[in-house]
C-alpha positions in Angstrom: -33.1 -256.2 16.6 -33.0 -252.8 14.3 -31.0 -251.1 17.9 -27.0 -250.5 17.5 -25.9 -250.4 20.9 -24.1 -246.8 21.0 -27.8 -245.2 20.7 -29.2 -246.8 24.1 -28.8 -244.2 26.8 -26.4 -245.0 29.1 -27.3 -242.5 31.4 -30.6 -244.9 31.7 -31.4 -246.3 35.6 -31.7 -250.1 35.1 -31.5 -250.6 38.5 -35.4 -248.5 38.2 -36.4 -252.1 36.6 -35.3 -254.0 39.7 -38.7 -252.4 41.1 -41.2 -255.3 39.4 -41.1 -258.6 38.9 -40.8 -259.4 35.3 -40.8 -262.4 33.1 -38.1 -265.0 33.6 -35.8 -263.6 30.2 -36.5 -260.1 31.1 -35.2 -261.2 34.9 -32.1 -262.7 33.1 -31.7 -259.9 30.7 -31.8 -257.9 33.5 -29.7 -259.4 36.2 -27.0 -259.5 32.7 -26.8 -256.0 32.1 -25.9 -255.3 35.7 -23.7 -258.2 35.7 -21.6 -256.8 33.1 -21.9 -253.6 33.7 -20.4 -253.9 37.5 -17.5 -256.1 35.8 -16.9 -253.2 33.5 -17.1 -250.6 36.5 -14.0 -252.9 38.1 -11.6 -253.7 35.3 -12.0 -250.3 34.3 -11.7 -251.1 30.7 -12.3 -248.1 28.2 -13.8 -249.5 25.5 -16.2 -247.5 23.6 -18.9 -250.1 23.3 -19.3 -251.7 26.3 -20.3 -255.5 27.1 -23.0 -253.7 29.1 -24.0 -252.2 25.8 -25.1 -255.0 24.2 -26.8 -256.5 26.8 -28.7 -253.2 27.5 -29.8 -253.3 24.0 -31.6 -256.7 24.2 -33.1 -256.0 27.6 -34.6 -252.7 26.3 -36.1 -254.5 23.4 -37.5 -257.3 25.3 -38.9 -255.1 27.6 -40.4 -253.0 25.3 -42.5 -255.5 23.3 -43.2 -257.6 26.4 -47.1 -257.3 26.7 -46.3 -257.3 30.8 -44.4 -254.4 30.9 -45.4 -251.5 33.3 -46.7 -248.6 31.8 -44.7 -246.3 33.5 -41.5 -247.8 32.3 -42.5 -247.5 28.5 -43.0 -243.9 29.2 -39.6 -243.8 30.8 -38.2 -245.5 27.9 -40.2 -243.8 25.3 -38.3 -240.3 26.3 -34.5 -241.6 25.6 -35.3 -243.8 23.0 -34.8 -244.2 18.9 -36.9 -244.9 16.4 -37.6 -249.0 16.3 -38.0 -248.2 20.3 -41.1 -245.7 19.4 -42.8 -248.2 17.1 -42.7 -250.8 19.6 -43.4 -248.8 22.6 -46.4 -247.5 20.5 -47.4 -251.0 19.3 -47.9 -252.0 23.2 -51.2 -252.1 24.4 -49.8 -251.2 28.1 -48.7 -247.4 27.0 -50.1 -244.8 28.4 -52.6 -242.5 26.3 -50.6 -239.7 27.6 -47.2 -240.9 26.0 -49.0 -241.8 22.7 -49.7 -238.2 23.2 -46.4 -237.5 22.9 -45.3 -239.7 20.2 -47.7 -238.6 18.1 -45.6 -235.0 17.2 -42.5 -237.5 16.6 -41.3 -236.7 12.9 -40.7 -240.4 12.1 -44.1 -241.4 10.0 -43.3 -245.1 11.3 -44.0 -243.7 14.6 -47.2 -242.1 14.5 -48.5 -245.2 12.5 -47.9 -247.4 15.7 -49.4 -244.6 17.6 -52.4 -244.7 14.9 -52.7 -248.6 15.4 -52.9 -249.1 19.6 -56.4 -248.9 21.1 -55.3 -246.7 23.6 -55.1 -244.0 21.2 -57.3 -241.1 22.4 -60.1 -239.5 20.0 -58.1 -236.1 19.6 -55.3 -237.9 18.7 -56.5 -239.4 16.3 -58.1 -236.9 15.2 -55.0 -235.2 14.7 -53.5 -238.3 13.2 -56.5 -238.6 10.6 -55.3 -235.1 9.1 -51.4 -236.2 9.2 -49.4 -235.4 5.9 -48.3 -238.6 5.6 -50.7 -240.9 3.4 -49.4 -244.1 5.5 -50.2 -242.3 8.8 -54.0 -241.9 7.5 -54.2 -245.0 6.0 -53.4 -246.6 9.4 -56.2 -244.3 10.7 -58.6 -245.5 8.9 -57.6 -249.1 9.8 -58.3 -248.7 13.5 -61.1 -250.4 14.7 -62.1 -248.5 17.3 -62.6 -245.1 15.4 -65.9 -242.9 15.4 -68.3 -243.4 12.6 -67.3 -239.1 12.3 -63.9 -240.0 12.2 -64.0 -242.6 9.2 -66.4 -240.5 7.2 -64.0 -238.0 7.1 -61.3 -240.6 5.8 -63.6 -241.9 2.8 -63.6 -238.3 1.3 -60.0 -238.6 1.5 -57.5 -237.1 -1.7 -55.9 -240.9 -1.8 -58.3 -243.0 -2.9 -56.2 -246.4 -1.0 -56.8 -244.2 2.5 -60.6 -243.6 0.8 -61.1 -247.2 0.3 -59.8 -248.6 3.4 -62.2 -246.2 5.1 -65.1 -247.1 3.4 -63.8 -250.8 4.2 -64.3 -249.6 8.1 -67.2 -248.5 7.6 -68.8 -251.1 6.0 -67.5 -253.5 9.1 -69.1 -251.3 11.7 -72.4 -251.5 9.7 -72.3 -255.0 9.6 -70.5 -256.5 12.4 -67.8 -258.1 10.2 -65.8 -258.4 12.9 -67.2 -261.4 13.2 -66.6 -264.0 10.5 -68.9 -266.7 9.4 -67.7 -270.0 8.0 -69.9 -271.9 6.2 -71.4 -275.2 7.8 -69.6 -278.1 6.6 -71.7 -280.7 9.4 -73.9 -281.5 6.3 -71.4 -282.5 4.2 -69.5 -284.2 6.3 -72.9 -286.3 7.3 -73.7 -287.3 4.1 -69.7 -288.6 3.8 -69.9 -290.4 6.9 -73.3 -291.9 6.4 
């Protein structure tokens, strides 16, 4: 986990999470971080980093790359969180267009690739995205399936000739279905052994 502890919010309201019914170690995670935090709250220890800390850490981490997670609390947790939070939050095919939106003006490169990767990613912003500064950024534009034959043309005229290429790539896949691969046919072979 690429989170240290003092960068969670603590101001964050895990009790919010209490509101769904989530997978058995999110639950656990959960119910620990409340746990610890109410035995901190009466020993009154003051400690910089917390047990509570810790345990928040994980639970925001697991929540965060659970494919189950409500979209709603990924947007809630994509406004207090750090970096490695974005990527992942981005990476989740349950966040919201409208905070991929958002994430796309982060200033973290790492960032707005995630955002470049998720399906969920609307045309304008990846529009925007195609156009980014940052070679990697259009490189994992021009990686996404889902992109407009517009869109990918644009890319192969590209100044980098890997972002170029792996446009062309695209294109080429649309044109012919790659998506699909074809193995070759072994059943002869294996006949003519067995027989």
């Amino acid at each position: 986990m690429c989170i240290r502890e003092t960068e969670t919010d603590k101001n964050f309201p895990y009790r919010f999470l209490l509101r769904w019914s989530w997978p058995e170690h999110i639950d656990r995670a959960l119910r620990r971080v409340l746990w610890a935090w109410l035995n901190e709250q009466a020993s009154e220890s003051n400690e910089e980093i917390r047990g509570s800390d810790y345990a928040a850490a994980q639970l925001v981490w697991l929540i965060i790359v659970s494919p189950e997670t409500p979209s709603v609390v990924l947007d809630m947790l994509s406004k207090t969180a750090n970096e490695a939070i974005l990527v992942r939050i981005a990476e989740n095919r349950n966040t919201w267009p409208s905070t991929l939106m958002r994430m796309v003006e982060h200033p973290s490169h790492s960032v707005r690739m995630a955002v470049a990767d998720n399906p969920n990613t609307p045309e304008s912003v990846m529009m925007s995205l195609a156009m980014d500064s940052h070679t990697d950024v259009r490189h994992a534009v021009a990686e996404n399936a889902n992109l407009t034959q517009t869109l990918l043309e644009c890319l192969a005229a590209d100044e980098n000739c890997h972002v170029a290429a792996r446009a062309k790539k695209s294109i080429a896949r649309q044109r012919h279905g790659a998506d699909t691969v074809s193995l070759p046919d072994f059943s002869k072979a294996a006949k003519r052994t067995i027989a």
